[in-house]
TORKOL-4160 file (C-alpha; in steps of 0.2 Angstrom, whole numbers, padded with zeros to 4 digits, m for minus):
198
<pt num="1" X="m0142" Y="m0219" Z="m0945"/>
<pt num="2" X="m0137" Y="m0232" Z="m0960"/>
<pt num="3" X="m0159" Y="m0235" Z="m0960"/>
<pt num="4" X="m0161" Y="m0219" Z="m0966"/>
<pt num="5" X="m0149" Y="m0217" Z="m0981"/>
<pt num="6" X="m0162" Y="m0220" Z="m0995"/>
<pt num="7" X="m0149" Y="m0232" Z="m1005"/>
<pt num="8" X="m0143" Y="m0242" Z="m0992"/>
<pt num="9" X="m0157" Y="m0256" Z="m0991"/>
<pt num="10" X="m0150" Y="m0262" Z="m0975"/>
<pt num="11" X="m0167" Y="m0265" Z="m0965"/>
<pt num="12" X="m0169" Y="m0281" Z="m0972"/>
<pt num="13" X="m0186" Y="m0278" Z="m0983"/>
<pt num="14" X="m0187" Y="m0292" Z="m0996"/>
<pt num="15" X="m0173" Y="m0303" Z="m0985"/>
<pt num="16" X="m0181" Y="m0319" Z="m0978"/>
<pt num="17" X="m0172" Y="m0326" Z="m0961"/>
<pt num="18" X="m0173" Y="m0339" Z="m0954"/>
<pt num="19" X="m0173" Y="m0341" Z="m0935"/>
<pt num="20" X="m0167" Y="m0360" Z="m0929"/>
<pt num="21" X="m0173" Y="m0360" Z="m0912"/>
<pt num="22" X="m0191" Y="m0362" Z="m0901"/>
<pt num="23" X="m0201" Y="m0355" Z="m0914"/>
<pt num="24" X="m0209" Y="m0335" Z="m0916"/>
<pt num="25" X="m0223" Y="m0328" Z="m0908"/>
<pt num="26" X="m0227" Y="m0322" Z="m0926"/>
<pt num="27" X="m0245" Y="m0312" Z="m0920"/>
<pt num="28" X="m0236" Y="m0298" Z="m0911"/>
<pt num="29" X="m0237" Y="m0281" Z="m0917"/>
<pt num="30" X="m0216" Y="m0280" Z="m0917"/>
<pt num="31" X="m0218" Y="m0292" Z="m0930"/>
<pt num="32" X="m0230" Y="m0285" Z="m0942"/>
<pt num="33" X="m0227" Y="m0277" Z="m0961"/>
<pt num="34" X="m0228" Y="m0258" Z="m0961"/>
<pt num="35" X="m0243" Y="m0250" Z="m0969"/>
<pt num="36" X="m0262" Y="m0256" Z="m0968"/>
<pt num="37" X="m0261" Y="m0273" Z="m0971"/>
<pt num="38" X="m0255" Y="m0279" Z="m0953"/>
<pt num="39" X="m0251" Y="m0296" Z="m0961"/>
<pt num="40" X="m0237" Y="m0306" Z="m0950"/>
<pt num="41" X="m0218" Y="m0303" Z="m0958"/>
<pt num="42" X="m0215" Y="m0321" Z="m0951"/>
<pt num="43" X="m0220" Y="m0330" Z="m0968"/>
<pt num="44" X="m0219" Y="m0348" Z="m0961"/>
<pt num="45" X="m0216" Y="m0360" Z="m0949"/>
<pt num="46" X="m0209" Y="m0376" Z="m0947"/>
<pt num="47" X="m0207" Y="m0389" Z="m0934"/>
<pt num="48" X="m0191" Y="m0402" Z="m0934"/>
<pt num="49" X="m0195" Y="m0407" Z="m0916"/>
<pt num="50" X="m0204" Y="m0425" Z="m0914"/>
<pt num="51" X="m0210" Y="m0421" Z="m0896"/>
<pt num="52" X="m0214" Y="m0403" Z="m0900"/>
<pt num="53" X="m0235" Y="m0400" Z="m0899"/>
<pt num="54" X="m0237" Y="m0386" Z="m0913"/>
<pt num="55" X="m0226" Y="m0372" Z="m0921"/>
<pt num="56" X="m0229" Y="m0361" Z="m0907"/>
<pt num="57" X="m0215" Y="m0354" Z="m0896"/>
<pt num="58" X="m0219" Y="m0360" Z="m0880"/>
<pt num="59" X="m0203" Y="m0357" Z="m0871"/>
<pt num="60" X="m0199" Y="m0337" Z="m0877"/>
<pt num="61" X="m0182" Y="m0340" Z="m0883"/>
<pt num="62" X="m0183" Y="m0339" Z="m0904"/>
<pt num="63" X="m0197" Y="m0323" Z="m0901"/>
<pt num="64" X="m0186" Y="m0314" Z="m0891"/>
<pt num="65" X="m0173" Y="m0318" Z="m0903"/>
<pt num="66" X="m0182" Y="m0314" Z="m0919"/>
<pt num="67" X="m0185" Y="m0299" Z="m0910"/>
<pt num="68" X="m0168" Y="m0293" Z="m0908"/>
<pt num="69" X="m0166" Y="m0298" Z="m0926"/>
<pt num="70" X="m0181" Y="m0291" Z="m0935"/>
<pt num="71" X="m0192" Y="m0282" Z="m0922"/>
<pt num="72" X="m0201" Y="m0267" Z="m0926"/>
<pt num="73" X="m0208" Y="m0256" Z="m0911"/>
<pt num="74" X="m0215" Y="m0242" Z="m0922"/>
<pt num="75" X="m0231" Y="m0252" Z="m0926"/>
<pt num="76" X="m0238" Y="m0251" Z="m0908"/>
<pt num="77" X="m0252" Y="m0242" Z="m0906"/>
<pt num="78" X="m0251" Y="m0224" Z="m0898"/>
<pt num="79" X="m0252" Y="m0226" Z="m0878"/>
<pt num="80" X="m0242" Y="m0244" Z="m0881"/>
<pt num="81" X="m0228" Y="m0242" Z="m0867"/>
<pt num="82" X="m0217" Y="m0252" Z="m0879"/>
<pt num="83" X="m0220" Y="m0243" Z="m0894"/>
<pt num="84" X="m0205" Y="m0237" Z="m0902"/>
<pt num="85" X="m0194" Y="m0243" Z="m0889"/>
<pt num="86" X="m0186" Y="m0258" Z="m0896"/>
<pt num="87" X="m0181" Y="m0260" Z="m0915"/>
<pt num="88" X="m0174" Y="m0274" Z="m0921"/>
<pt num="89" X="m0159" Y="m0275" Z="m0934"/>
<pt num="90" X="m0166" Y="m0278" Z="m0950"/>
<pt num="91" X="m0184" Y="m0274" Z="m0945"/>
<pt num="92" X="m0193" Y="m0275" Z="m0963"/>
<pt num="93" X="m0185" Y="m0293" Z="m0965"/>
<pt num="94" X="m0197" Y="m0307" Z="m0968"/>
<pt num="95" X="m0194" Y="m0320" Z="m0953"/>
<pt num="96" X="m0196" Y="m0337" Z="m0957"/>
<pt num="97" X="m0200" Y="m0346" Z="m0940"/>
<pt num="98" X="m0188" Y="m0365" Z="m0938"/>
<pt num="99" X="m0194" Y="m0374" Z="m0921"/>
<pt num="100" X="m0182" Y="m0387" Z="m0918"/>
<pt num="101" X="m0184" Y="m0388" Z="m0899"/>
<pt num="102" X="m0199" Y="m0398" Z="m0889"/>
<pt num="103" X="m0210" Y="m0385" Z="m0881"/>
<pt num="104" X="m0199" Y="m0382" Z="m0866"/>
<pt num="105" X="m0185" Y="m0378" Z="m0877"/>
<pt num="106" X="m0176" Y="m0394" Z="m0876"/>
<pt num="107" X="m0167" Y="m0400" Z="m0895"/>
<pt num="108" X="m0155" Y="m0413" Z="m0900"/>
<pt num="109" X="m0141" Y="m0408" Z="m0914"/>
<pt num="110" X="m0152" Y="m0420" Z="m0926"/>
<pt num="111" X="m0168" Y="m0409" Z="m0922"/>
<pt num="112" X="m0156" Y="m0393" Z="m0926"/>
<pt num="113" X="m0147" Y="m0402" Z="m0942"/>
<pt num="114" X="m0165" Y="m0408" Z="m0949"/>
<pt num="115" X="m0170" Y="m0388" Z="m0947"/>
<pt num="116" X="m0154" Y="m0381" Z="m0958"/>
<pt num="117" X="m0158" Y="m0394" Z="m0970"/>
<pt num="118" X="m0177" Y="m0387" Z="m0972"/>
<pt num="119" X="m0170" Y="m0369" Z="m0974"/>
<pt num="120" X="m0157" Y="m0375" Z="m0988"/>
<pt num="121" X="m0172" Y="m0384" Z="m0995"/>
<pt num="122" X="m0184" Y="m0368" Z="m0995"/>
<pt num="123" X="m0171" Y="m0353" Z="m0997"/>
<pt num="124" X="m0180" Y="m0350" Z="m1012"/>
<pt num="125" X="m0195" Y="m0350" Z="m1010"/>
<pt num="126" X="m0195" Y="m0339" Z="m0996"/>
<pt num="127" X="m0178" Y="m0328" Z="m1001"/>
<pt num="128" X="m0169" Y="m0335" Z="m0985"/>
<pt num="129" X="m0152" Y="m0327" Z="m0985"/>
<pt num="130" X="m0150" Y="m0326" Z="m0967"/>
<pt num="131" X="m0151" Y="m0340" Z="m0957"/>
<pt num="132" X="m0149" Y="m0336" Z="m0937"/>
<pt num="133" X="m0144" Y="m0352" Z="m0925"/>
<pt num="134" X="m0142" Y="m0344" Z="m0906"/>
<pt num="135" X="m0138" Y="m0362" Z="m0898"/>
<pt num="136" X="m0123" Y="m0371" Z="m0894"/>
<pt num="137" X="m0119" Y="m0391" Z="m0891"/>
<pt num="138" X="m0120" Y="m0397" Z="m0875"/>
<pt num="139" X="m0100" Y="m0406" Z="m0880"/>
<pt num="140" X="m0086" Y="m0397" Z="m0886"/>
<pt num="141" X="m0078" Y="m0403" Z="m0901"/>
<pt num="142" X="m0067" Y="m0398" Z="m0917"/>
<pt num="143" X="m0077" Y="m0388" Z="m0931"/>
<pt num="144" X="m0068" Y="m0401" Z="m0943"/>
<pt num="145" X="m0077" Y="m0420" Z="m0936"/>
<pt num="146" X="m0093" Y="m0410" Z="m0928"/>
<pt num="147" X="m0108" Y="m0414" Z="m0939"/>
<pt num="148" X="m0117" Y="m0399" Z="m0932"/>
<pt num="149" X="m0105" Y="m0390" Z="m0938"/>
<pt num="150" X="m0104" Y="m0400" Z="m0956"/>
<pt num="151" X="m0125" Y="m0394" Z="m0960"/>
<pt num="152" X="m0119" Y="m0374" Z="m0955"/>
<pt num="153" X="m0105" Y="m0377" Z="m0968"/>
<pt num="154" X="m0117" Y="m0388" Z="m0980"/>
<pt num="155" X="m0130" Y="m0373" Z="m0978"/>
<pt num="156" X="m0115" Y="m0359" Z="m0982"/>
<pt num="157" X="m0110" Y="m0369" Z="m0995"/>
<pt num="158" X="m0126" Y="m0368" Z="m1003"/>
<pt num="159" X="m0127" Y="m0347" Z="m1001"/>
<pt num="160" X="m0134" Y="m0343" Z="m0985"/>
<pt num="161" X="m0126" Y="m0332" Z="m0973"/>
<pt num="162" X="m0126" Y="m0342" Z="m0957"/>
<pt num="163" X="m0126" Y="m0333" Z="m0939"/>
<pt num="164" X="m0123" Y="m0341" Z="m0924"/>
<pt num="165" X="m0120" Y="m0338" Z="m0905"/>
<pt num="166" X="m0102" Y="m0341" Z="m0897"/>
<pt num="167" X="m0112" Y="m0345" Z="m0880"/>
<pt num="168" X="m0112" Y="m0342" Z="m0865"/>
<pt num="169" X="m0096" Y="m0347" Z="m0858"/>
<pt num="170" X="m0086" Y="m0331" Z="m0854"/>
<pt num="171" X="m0069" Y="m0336" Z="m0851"/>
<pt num="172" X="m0067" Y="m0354" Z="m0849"/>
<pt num="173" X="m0056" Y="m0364" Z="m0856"/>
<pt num="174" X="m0065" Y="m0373" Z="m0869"/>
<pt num="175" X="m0078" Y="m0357" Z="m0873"/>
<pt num="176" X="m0074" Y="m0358" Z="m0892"/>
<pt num="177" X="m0077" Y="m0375" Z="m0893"/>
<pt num="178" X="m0093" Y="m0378" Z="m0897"/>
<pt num="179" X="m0104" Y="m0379" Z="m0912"/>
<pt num="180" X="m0110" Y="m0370" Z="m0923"/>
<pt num="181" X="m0100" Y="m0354" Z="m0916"/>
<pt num="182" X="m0083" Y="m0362" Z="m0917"/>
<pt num="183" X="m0087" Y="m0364" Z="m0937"/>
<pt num="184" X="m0075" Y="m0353" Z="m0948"/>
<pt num="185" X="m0091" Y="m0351" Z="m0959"/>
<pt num="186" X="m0103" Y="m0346" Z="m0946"/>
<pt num="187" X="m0103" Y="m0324" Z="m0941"/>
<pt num="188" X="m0102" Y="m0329" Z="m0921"/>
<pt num="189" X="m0111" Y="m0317" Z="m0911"/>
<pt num="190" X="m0106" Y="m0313" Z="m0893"/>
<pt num="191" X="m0109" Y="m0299" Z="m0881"/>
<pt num="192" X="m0104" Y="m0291" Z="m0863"/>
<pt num="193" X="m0109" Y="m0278" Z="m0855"/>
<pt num="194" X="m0098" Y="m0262" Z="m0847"/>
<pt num="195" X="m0104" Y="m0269" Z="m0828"/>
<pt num="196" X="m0093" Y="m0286" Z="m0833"/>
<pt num="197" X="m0078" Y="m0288" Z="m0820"/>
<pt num="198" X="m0060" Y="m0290" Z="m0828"/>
């Protein structure tokens, strides 16, 4: 509803985002601008991962994520089974593609630090002012001694809006202990369904 209000500008056209993660299938139709010129809205791509082979997502993870963030179903082609079935949240946003992880989706905290340093590094030049980090560490830790979660507050500090997942961790004891989404400067993002058990 809030897409169609003409002075709302809420479906990210002009906003660059930035996807930390296994990189972005940028040559699929859901990530194409509106209008004739088909040209990809993912703008660049970058590559923090040493043992990583190209900028490609070879694991599925940052496409599917970008998806969810910036996807745009309606420029299928008639008789496409998908088309307008998915639509991203902001799907006019310009993605900017951040692989940090080797090409089966494995990452240090380094690989993911050196990627949020590239983004604070080239939010101009590509109007990043999202910058979307759906990961955890593997060790839970205080936001406060965390370096991981020193570059999210180093990258809000410097004006980006900073979006990470709280994990997948339900209810154990130490869910809300991870970084980034245990960072008091990240948005943490998490989800349940209405089939989950109480």
């Amino acid at each position: 509803e809030a897409w169609n209000k003409p002075d709302a500008n809420v479906t990210g056209k002009n906003v660059g985002v930035a996807v930390i993660d296994t990189g972005i299938a940028g040559q699929m139709k859901d990530f194409e601008e509106k209008g004739p010129s088909k040209a990809s809205r993912v703008v660049a791509s970058v590559v923090t991962n040493p043992y990583a082979t190209s900028a490609k997502d070879t694991y599925g993870h940052g496409t599917h994520v970008a998806g969810i963030i910036a996807g745009n179903g309606t420029e299928r082609t008639n008789g496409d089974l998908l088309q307008n079935k998915y639509i991203g949240v902001a799907p006019e946003a310009d993605l900017v593609s951040v692989k940090v992880s080797d090409d089966l989706g494995n990452a240090t905290v380094l690989d993911v630090i050196y990627g949020l340093q590239w983004v604070v590094d080239f939010k101009s030049q590509y109007n990043i002012r999202v910058v979307n980090l759906s990961l955890e560490s593997t060790t839970p830790s205080s936001y406060k001694t965390d370096p991981l979660d020193a570059a999210v507050e180093s990258a809000w500090l410097k004006g980006l809006v900073v979006v990470a997942a709280a994990g997948n961790r339900g209810s154990d004891a130490d869910a809300v202990q991870y970084a980034p989404g245990n960072d008091p400067y990240a948005i943490s993002v998490g989800a349940l369904d209405d089939q989950m058990s109480q």
